[in-house]
N, C-alpha and C positions, 0 to 999 in steps of 0.2 A: 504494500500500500504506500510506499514510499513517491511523495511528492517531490519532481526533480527541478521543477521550475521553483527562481529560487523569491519572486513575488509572493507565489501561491504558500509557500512553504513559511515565508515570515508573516505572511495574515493568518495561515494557520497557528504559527506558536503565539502572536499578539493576541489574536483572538479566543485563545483556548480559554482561559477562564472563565468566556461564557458560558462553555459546556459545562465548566464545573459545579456552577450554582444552579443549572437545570435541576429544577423540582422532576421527577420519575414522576407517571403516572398512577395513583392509586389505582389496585385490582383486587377485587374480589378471588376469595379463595376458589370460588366457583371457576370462574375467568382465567385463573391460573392455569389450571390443568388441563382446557381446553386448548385443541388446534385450531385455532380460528388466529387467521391472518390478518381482522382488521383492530388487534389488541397488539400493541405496540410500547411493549414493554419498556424498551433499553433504546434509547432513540440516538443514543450518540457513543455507545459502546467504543464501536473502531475507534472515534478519533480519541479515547481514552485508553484505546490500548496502543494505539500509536503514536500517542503522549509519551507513555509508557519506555518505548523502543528509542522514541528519541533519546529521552534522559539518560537510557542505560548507554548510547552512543557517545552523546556529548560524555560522560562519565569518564569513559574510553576513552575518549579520543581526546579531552582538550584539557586546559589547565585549571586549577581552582578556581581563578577569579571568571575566565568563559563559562563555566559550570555556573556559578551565583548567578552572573548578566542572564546566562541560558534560565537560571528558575525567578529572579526576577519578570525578564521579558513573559513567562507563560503565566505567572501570576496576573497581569495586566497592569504593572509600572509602567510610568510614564517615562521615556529618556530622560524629562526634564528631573524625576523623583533618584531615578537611577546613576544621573549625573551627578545630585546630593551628595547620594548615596558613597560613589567611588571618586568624590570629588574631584571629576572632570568636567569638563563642558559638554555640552549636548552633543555637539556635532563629533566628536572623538568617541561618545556615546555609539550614533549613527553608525560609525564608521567600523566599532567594535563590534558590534552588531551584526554588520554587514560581513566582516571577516567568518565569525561564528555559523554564519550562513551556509558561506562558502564551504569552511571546514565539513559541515554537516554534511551538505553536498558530493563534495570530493568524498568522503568514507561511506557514501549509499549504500558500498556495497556489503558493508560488515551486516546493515541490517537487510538482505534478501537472505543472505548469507546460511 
């Protein structure tokens, strides 16, 4: 499930946090056990398991402080909070960032793997 474009790839890690405060649908214990296709249990599973694969790559692959920026950025910090944070400017931020990307990128293939 590895996203290789590397736009798609940084709105997915920016944006993950929204999947995280997804409320799950209540189900009836009835409803549980049934094979019915229009109960839609787990609506964002993948990209929580592909959260997942990322972490353990970046873990792998990159240095302590890329690991913090990498769980910052998917908490949904802001550069500007992140920049505080490791007291740099935004735009070294950006560019940290964008490196982290690339890194990701480049070792796709640990996670087909």
């Amino acid at each position: 499930m590895f996203v290789g474009d590397k736009e798609t790839l940084k709105t997915f890690i920016l944006n993950y946090h929204n999947y995280v405060n997804d409320v799950e649908k209540e189900v009836s214990a009835d409803d549980f056990f049934m094979l019915n296709d229009d109960v839609e249990l787990y609506s964002h599973t993948d990209n929580h398991i592909y959260m997942n694969e990322l972490e353990i790559l970046v873990d792998r692959i990159c240095t302590q402080r890329e690991l913090i920026l990498f769980l910052l950025l998917r908490s949904g910090r802001s550069s500007k909070d992140i920049a505080q944070i490791f007291e740099l400017s935004v735009n070294r931020i950006n560019q940290l960032t964008n490196q982290l990307i690339d890194k990701i990128i480049e070792n796709k293939e640990w996670l087909n793997g």
